[in-house]
C-alpha positions, 0 to 999 in steps of 0.5 A, spaced: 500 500 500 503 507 498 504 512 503 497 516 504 500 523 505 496 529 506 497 536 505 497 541 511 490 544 508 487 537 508 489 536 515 487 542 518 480 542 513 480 534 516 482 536 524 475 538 527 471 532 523 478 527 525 476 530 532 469 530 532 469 522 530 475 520 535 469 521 541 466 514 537 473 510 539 471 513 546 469 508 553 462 513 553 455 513 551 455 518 545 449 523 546 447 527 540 451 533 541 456 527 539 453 526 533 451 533 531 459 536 532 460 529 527 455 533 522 457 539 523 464 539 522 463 535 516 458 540 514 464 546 515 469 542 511 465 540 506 465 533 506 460 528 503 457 523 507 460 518 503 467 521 506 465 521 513 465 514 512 472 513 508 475 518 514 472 514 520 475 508 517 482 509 513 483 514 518 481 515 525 478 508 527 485 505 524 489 510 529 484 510 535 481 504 535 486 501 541 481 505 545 476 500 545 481 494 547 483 497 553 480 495 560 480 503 562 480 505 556 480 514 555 473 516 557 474 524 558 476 525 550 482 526 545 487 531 546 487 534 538 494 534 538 493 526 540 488 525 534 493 529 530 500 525 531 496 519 532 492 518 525 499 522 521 503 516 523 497 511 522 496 513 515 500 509 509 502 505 515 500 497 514 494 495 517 497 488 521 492 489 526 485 489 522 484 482 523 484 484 530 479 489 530 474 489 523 470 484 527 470 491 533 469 496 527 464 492 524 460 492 530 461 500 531 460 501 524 453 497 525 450 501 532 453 508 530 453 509 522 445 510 522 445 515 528 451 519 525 447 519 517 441 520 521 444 527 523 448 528 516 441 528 513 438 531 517 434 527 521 433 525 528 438 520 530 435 513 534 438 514 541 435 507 544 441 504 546 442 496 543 442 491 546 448 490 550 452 485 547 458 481 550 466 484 550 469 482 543 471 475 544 478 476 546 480 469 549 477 467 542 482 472 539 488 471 545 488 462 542 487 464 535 494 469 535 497 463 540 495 458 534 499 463 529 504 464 533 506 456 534 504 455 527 510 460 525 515 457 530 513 451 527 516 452 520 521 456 523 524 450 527 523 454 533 519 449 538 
């Protein structure tokens, strides 16, 4: 994959919306403010909602999303400098964690994708909480990763 490089106006065309959609990778409810600010800097930055979601899953779910893995993860908001650096240095990047987080961007994407449309079209977003669904499954992850990892030190000779 070539290196995604943007240019400093894109960047600060980008910073409200990358922060606007940090709070999605936050450990807290999403209240509809939340999804108003995502509306509005979309809105100010000139951004279609097909971009939004490009935004929200090449850039910030890629460079935020530990967030979400973490027992305590950050619950009080991103710094924008954070946010920032975070998603420059994700960028062109390898994604060698996408495994471990598609099943989690996935799901995301499924709760919160129709509330932030909703607000990006103008109607009321549905703010009637889903139902709780278990922790992603990671002791399934945790056995998997150890079975991959047996598995090359196996054809490398190291077990």
């Amino acid at each position: 994959m070539a290196e995604r490089v943007l240019s400093e106006e894109e960047i600060t065309a980008r910073m409200p919306l990358w922060c606007a959609l940090s709070e999605l990778l936050l450990d807290t409810q999403m209240q509809r403010q939340d999804y108003e600010a995502i509306a509005r800097a979309a809105r100010e930055g000139g951004f279609s909602t097909d971009q939004v979601r490009d935004i929200f899953e090449r850039e910030v779910f890629p460079a935020l999303a530990f967030n979400l893995m973490q027992v305590a993860g950050e619950w009080a908001g991103f710094d924008a400098d954070f946010v920032r650096e975070r998603i420059l240095l994700t960028l062109g990047r390898p994604q060698a964690s996408r495994f471990l987080t598609g099943g989690l961007k996935k799901q995301l994407m499924a709760e919160e994708w129709p509330r932030i449309l909703a607000v990006l079209e103008g109607r009321e977003p549905d703010l009637t909480e889903a139902p709780i669904k278990s922790d992603p499954p990671i002791l399934a992850i945790s056995i998997g990763v150890m079975a991959v990892l047996a598995g090359v030190a196996l054809v490398f000779g190291w077990l």
